[in-house]
C-alpha positions as CSV (number, residue, x, y, z in Angstrom):
1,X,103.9,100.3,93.2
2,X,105.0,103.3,92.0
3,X,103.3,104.8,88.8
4,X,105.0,107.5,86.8
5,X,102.1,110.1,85.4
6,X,102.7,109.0,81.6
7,X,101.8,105.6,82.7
8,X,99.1,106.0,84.7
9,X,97.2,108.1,82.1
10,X,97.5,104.9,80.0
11,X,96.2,103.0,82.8
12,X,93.1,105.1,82.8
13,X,93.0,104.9,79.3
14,X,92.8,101.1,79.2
15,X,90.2,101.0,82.7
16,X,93.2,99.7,84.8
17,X,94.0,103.0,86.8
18,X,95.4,101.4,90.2
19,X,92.6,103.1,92.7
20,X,90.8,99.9,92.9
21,X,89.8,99.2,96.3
22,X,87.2,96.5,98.3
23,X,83.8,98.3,100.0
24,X,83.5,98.6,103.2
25,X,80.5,96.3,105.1
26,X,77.2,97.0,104.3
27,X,76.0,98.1,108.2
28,X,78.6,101.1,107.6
29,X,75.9,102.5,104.6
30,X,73.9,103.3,107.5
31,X,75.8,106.4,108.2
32,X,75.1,107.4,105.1
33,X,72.5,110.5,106.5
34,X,69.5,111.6,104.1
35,X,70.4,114.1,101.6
36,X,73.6,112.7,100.7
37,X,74.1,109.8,98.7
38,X,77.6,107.2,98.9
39,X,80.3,107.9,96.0
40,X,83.3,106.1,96.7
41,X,84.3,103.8,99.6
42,X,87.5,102.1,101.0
43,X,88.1,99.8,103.7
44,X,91.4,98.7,105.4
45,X,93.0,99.5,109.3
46,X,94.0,102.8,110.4
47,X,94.1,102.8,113.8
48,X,96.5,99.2,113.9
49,X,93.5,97.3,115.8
50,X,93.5,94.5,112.9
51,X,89.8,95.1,112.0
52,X,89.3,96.9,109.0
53,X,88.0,100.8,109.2
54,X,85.9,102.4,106.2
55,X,86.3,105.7,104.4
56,X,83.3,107.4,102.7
57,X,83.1,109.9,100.6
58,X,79.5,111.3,100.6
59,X,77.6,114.1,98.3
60,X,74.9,116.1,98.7
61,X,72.3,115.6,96.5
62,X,70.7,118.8,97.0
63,X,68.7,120.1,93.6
64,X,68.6,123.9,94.7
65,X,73.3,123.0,93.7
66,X,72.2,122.1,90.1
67,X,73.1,125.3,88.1
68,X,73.3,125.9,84.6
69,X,75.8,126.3,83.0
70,X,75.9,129.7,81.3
71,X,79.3,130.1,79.9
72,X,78.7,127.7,77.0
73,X,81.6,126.1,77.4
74,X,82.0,122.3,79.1
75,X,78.8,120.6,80.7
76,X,75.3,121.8,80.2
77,X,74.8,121.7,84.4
78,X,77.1,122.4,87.0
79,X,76.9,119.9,90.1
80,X,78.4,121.9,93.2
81,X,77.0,120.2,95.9
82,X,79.5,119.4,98.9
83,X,81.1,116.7,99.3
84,X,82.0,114.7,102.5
85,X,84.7,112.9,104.0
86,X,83.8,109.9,106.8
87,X,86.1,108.0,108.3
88,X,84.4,105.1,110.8
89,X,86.4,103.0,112.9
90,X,85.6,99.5,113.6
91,X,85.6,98.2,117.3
92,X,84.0,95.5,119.3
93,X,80.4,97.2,120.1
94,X,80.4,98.3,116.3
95,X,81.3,101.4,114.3
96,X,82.6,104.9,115.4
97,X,83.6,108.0,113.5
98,X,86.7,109.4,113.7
99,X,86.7,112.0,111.1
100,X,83.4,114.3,109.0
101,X,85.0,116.9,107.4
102,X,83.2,118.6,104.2
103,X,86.3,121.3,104.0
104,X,88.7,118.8,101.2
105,X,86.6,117.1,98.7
106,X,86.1,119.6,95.8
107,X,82.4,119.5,94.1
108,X,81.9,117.6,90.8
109,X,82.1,120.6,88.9
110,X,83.9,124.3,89.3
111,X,81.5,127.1,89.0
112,X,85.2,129.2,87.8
113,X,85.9,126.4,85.3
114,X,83.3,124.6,83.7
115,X,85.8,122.6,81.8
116,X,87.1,121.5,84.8
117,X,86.4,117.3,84.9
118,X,85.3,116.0,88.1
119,X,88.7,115.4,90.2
120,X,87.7,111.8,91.6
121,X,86.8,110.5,88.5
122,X,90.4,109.3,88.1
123,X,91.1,109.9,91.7
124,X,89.4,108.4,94.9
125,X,90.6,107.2,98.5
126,X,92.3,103.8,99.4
127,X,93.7,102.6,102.5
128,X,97.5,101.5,102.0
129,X,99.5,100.0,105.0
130,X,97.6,102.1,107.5
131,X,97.5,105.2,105.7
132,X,95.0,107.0,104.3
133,X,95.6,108.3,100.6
134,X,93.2,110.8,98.9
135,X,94.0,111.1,95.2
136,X,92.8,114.2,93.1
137,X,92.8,113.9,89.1
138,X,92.9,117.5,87.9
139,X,92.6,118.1,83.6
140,X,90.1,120.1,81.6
141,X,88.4,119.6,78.4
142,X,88.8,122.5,77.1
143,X,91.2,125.5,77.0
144,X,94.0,124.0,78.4
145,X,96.4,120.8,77.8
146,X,98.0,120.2,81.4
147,X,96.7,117.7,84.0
148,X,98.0,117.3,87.5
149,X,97.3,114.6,89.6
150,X,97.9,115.2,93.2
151,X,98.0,112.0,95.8
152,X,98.1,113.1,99.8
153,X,99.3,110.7,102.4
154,X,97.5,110.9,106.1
155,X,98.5,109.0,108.8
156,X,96.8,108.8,112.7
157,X,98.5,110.4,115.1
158,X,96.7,111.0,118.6
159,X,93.4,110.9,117.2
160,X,93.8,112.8,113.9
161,X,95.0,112.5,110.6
162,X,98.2,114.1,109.9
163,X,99.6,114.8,106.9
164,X,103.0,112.8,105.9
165,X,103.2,112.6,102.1
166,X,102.0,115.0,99.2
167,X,103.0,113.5,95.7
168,X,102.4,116.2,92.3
169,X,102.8,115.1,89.2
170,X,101.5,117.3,86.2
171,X,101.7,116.3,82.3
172,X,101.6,118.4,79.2
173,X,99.5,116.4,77.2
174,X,100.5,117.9,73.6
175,X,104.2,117.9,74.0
176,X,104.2,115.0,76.8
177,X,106.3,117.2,79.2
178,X,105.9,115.9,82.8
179,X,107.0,117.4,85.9
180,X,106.9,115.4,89.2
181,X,107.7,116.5,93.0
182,X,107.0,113.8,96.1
183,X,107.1,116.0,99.8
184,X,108.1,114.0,102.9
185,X,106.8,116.1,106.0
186,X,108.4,113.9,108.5
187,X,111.8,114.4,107.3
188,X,111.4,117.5,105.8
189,X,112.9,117.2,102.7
190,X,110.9,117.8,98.7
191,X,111.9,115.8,95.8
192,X,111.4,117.7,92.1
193,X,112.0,115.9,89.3
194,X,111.3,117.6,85.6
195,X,111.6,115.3,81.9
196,X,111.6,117.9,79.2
197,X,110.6,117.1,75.8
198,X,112.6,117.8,73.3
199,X,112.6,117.5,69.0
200,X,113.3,114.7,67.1
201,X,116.5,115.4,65.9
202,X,117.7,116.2,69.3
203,X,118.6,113.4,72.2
204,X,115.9,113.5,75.4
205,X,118.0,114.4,78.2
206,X,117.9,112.4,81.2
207,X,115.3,113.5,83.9
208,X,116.5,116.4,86.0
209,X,116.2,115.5,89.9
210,X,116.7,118.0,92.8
211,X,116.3,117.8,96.7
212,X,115.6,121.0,98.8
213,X,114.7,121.5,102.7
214,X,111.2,122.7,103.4
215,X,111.7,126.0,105.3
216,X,107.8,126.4,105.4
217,X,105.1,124.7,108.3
218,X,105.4,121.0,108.4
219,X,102.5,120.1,110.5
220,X,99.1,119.6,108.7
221,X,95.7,117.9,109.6
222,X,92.9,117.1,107.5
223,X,90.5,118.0,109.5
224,X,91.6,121.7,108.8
225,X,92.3,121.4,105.6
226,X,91.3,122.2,101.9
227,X,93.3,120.3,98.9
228,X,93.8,123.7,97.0
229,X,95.5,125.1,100.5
């Protein structure tokens, strides 16, 4: 199902944002190493084995990456410690990983924008259909009324994830002006749609949709990269 922004910041609003998702088994918390702690989980097949495969999303929980925050503005500490990706794949004899990278999950907090609010809180991973989908929730609490909330698609291809999908959709949250753009890598082609708000005595035009070619790079893995690349 397909959420428009507007709607899913109501569904956050009313605790019924659609990222809910069923734990993996316990024995995979045993790759949980010490120093890190489990955040978020998701189970579901990747590799189209019929078992079901677990994502983690680990942090460490390192005190020496609790800072103060100095600006004044936002939270009173800063939580920068790393964050980890693990994907385990279930087989016969057990568990085996298939992916660490601690390149893509951004920290809790942003030393550059304390007002920054922690990107999974309205984000997180799922498994849908195979794929792997890593939503980021991006809106500050002060100094600035846009949010973007970013959802990128991975599929398994010869042993690593590769980017298929990147959905954007930002929202002006004092004039309710959204913007929206949905990338297919596999065909190539970008979708933009913009809503533009306008005053009351005025008629809302219709949503303004265009289609472009991507003339840029069209292969990406996650093991290589970062979500503000």
């Amino acid at each position: 199902m397909r959420t428009s922004f507007f709607s899913f910041v109501l569904l956050v609003a009313m605790g019924t944002a659609p990222f809910a998702h069923a734990g993996p088994a316990a024995s995979v918390k045993a790759w949980v190493p010490a120093g890190w702690k489990l955040i978020q989980d998701a189970s579901g097949d990747l590799d189209g084995d019929g078992l079901d495969d677990a994502v983690l999303v680990l942090e460490r929980t390192d005190p020496a990456n609790i800072v103060a925050n100095e600006g004044g503005l936002g939270t009173s500490e800063l939580n920068l410690n790393p964050r980890r990706l693990l994907v385990l794949f279930q087989g016969p004899s057990g568990w085996r990983k298939g992916l660490q990278t601690d390149r893509f999950l951004p920290t809790e907090h942003d030393a550059d924008s304390p007002c920054l609010a922690d990107p999974l809180d309205e984000g997180g991973v799922t498994i849908q259909r195979g794929v792997l989908v890593i939503d980021l929730h991006y809106w500050l609490s002060c100094g600035s009324w846009a949010a973007t909330h970013r959802s990128f698609r991975f599929r398994l291809e010869q042993g690593r994830f590769r980017l298929i999908g990147q959905d954007t959709q930002s929202f002006l949250r004092n004039t309710g002006e959204e913007s929206a753009s949905s990338i297919n890598y596999l065909t190539g082609r970008k979708k933009t749609t913009e809503t533009l708000m306008v005053s009351d005595e005025q008629v809302q035009p219709k949503p303004r949709t265009t289609w472009t070619r991507l003339t840029g790079p069209r292969t990406f893995y996650l093991d290589r990269m970062r979500a503000g690349d």
